[in-house]
N, C-alpha and C positions, 0 to 999 in steps of 0.2 A: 090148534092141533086137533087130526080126528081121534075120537074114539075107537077105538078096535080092542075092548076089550073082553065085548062081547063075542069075539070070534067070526065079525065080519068082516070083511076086505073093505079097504077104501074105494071111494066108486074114481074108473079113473077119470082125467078129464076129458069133458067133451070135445074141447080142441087142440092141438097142438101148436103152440105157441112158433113162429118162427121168424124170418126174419123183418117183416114187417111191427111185429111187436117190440122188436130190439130196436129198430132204427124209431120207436114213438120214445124210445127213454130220455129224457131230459138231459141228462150227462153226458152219453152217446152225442147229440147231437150240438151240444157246446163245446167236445174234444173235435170232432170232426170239421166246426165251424170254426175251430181256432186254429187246425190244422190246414185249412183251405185260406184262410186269413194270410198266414206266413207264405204258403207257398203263394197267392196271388202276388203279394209283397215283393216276395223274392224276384216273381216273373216281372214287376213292373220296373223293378231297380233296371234289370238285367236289360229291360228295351230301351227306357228313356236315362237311364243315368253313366251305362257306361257305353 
């Protein structure tokens, strides 16, 4: 946590964070690999099985 209680403002940050940095999250990209898994899954049933 910062200090401010000297009556300074936080300094903001130097960049903004966006969606490059969301898509580096760990989690992010194990729900979306697991979401792309089922749908591939699904599309393979759909050609070769019925």
């Amino acid at each position: 946590m910062h200090d401010t209680s000297r009556g300074q403002a936080p300094a903001p940050p130097s960049e903004q964070r966006g969606c490059l940095f969301a898509l580096s999250q760990p989690p992010l990209m194990i729900f979306l690999a697991v979401i792309g898994g089922l749908l591939l899954l699904g599309a393979a049933h759909d050609l070769f099985l019925l």
